[in-house]
C-alpha distance (Angstrom), angle and dihedral (degrees) to the residues before:
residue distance angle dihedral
X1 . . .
X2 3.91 . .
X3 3.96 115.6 .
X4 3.53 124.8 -123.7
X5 3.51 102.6 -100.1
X6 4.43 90.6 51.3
X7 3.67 84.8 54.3
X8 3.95 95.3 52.7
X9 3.70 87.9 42.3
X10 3.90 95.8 58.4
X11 3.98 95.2 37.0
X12 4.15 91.2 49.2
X13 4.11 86.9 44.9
X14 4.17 88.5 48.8
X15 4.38 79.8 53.6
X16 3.62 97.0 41.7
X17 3.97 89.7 45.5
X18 3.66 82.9 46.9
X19 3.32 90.6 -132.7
X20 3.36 90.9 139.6
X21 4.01 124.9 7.4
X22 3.77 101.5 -129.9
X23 3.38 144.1 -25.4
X24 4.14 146.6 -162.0
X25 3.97 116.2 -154.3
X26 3.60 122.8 -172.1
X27 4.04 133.0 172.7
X28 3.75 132.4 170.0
X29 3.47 141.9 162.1
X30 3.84 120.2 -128.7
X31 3.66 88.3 -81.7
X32 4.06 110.5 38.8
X33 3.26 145.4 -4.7
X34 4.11 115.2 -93.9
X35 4.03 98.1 178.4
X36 4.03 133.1 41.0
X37 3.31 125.5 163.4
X38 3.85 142.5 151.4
X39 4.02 120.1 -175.2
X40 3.82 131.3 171.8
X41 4.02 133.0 19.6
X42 4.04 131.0 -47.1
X43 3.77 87.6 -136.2
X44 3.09 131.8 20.5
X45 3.60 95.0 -141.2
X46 3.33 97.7 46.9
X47 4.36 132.3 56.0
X48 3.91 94.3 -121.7
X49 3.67 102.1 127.6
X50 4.06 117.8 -142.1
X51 3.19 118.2 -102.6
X52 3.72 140.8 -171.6
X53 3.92 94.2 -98.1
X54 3.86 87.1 45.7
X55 4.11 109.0 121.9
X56 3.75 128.4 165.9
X57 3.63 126.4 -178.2
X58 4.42 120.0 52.8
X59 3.57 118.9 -58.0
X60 4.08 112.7 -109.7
């Protein structure tokens, strides 16, 4: 399994490649979450950096 800190290392270098512009990861067992992580900008015409509340698109 890869540790936190490879996981943040290949989703920031997917951002900084831009790749892709941003991104929110999540993964949990049935009883807690083992992985959080938010990497790249909101907008990519604006600074606001993603973060792991960040959601775009309507809610269900």
């Amino acid at each position: 399994m890869q540790s936190k800190a490879q996981i943040d290392q290949i989703l920031r270098q997917k951002c900084e490649a831009k790749e892709i512009p941003g991104v929110v990861a999540m993964a949990a067992t049935g009883n807690e979450v083992i992985y959080q992580g938010a990497f790249g900008k909101r907008d990519l015409s604006k600074d606001d950096p993603m973060t792991a509340d960040s959601f775009s698109g309507s809610p269900p």
